[in-house]
N, C-alpha and C positions, 0 to 999 in steps of 0.2 A: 504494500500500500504506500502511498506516496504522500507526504506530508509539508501542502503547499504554504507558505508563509506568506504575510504580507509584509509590505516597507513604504518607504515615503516615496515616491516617484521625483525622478530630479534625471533632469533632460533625455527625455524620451522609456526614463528605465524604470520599468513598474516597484522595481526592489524584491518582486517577487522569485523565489527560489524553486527548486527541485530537488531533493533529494533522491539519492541514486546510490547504487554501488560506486560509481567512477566519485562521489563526493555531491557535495550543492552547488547545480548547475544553473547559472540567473537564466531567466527567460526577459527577452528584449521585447517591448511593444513591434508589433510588425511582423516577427520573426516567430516562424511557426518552432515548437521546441526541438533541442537536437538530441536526439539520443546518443548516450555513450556507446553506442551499440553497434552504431553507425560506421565506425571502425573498424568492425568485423565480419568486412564481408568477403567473401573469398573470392581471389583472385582471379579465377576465371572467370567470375561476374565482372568486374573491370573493364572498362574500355580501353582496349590495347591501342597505343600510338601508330599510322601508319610506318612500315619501314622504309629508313631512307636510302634510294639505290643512287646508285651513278651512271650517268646517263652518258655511258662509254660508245663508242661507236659501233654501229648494226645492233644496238639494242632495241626492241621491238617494243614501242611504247604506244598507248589508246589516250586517245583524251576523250574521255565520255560524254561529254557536256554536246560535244558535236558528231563526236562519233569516227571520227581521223585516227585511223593508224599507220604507224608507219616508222620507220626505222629512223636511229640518229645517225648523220650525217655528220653535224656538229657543233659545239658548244662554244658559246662566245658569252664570256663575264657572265651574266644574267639570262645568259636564253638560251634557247635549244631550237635546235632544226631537225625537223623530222620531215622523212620524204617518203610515200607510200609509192605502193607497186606499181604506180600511173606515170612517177617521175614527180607528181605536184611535192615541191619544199613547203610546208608553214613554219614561222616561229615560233614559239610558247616564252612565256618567263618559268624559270625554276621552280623547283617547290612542291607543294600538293595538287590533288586534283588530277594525276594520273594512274592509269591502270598498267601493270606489267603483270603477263599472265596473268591475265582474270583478277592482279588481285589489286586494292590501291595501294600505291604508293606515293614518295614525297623523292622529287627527281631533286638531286643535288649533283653541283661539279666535278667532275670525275678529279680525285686526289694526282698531284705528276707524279709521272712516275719516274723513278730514278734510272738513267741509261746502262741498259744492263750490258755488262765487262762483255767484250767477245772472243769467245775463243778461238775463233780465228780471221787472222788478217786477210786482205782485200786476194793478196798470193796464192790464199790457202794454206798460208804456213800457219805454224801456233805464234799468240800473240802471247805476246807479254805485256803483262799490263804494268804499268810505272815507271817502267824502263827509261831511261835516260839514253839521250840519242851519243854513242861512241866518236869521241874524237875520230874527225877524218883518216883514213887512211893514203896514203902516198899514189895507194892505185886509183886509178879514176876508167870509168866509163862514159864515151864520146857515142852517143845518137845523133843519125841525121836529122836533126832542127829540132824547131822549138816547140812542134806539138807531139813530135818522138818523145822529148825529155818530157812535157808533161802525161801523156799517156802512161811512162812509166813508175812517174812520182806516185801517180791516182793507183795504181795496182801494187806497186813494189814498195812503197815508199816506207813502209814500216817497216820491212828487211832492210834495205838498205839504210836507215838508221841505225837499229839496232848492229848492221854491220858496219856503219861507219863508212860506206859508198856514196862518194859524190859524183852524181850524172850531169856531163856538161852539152850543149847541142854541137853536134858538129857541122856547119854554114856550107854542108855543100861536099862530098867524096873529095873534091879536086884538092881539096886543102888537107886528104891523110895523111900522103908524104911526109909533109913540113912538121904538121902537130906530130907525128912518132918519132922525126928525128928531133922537135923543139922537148919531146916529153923524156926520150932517153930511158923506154922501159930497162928494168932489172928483174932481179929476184922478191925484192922487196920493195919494187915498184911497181906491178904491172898494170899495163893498159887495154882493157875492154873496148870496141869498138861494134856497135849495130849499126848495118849499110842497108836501104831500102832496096828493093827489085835487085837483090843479090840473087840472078839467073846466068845459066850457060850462054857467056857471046855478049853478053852486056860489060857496058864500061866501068860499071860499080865494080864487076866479077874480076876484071883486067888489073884494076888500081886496087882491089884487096891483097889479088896472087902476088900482085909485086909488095905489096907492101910485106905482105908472111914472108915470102923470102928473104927481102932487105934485111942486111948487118944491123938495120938501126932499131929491127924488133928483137935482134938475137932471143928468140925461141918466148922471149915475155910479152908477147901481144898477140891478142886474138883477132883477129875480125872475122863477124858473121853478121850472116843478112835473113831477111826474108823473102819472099816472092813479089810479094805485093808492088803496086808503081807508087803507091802513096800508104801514109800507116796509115790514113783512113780505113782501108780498104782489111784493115788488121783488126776493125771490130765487125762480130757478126751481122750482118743487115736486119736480122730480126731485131736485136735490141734498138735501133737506130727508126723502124716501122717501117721498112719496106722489104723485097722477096730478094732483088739482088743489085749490087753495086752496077751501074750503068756502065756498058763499055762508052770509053771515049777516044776517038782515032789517035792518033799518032801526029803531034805536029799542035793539037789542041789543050789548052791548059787542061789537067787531068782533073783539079777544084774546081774548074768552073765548069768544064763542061757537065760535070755531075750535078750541080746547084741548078745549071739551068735542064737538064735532063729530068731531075725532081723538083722541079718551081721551088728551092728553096732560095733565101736570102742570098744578092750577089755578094755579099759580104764575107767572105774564107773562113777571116777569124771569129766570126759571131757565131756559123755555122758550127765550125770545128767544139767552139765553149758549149754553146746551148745545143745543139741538135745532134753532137755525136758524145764529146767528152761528158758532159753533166751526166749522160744514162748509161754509163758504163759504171757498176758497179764494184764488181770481182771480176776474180779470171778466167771465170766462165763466161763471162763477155766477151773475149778475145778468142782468136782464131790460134789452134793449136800451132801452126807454125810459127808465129811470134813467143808466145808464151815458150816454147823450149829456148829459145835462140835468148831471151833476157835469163831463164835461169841459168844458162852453163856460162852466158858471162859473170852474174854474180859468182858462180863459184869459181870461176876462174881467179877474179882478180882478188875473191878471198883468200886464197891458197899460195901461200907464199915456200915456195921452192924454188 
């Protein structure tokens, strides 16, 4: 039985009390009484908070209010884009008010993620992660020009740190003579050299053979080539989005006739950055004949005998 009291009222509060187990509970004018009780209601009666997912890309999300589903695409600060199976993008802001599998949820920003370590470099060789790049080495490796050297920095470049190889462009065959006699291979110097369209009866093949022979390599310089007429022609056409490298006559710029052959930009150098080198990844990208010819110069000019 419950044993209500009376009191003076003073601002809004009757004075009136309750007695209870939990003690004397006042009752406020307005306010219906609160049970001690009320405490103990089990948890599964509770209304559970929706869960908050992250609204990570190709996750398949329903906005109910209109009836839109469709996958994220992607999250910008405050909003989300979802694009259903028609192609149509909406935007949404963050938050509640979405379904993921049937059920609701509260779309929040997907947390960054930390770039994860790779075990292997661009070569295919193992990567070492932290590595400090090795004081130069004395030997150097000479490619023909300046999108040889960087095709091979974009694939090799992590071996050749960690090995301490520096790749310089060489301006032209005509000029190997002079750079082997100016470089003076040794034992503990040697000199690598990649010559483009190194084929039978060509003039690269002429000025190699003399060069291997010449006193001024004594036995510490290599030179090797590939087939190809340009190292464009050294990454596979499927990564680049077409079936194959355009022949171009004999006599006609070998870059330009292929830019205007595939309406790309007359431009060499924009082409070469954006439309071949940016999409090569690894060395799966490359054409087996080049990729042997850069590995047995690195290990040549590693191996000092």
């Amino acid at each position: 039985m419950r044993d209500i009291g009376s009191g003076v009222s003073h601002r809004g509060r009757t004075g009136a009390s309750v007695r209870s187990p939990a003690g004397v509970v006042p009752i406020l004018e307005g306010v219906p009484p609160r049970s001690p009780y009320d405490d103990l209601v089990h948890p599964r009666t509770r209304k559970q908070p929706n869960p908050s997912v992250e609204a990570e890309r190709d996750l398949v999300v329903e906005d109910p209010s209109s009836g839109f589903v469709g996958a994220v695409v992607r999250c910008e600060k405050d909003v989300v884009h979802l694009e259903d199976r028609n192609g149509r993008v909406r935007a949404y802001p963050l938050g509640p008010g979405f379904w993921v599998d049937g059920r609701p949820v509260v779309l929040v920003r997907p947390r960054p993620q930390a770039p994860a370590t790779p075990s292997r470099s661009a070569s295919g060789s193992t990567y070492v992660a932290g590595a400090r790049a090795r004081v130069a080495r004395e030997g150097r490796i000479y490619v023909e020009g300046k999108h040889d050297a960087e095709l091979v920095e974009k694939v090799w470049g992590h071996d050749l740190r960690i090995e301490g190889v520096v790749v310089e462009p060489l301006h032209g065959v005509d000029d190997l003579p002079g750079i082997v006699r100016e470089f003076r291979p040794s034992s503990g110097r040697r000199l690598g050299v990649l010559v483009d369209h190194l084929v039978t009866g060509s003039k690269e093949t002429r000025i190699a053979e003399s060069v291997m022979s010449g006193r001024a390599a004594g036995g510490h310089a290599l030179v090797v080539g590939h087939p190809f007429i340009d190292i464009w022609q050294a990454v596979k056409p499927s990564v680049v989005g077409i079936r194959a490298w355009p022949t171009v006559p004999r006599g006609e710029s070998w870059k330009d006739g292929v830019c205007r052959r595939l309406g790309w930009e007359d431009d060499t150098g924009y082409v070469w950055a954006q439309r071949i080198l940016a999409r090569v990844r690894t060395w799966t990208d490359l054409e087996p004949a080049l990729i042997g010819r850069v590995e047995e110069l690195i290990d040549f000019v590693t191996t000092d005998r």
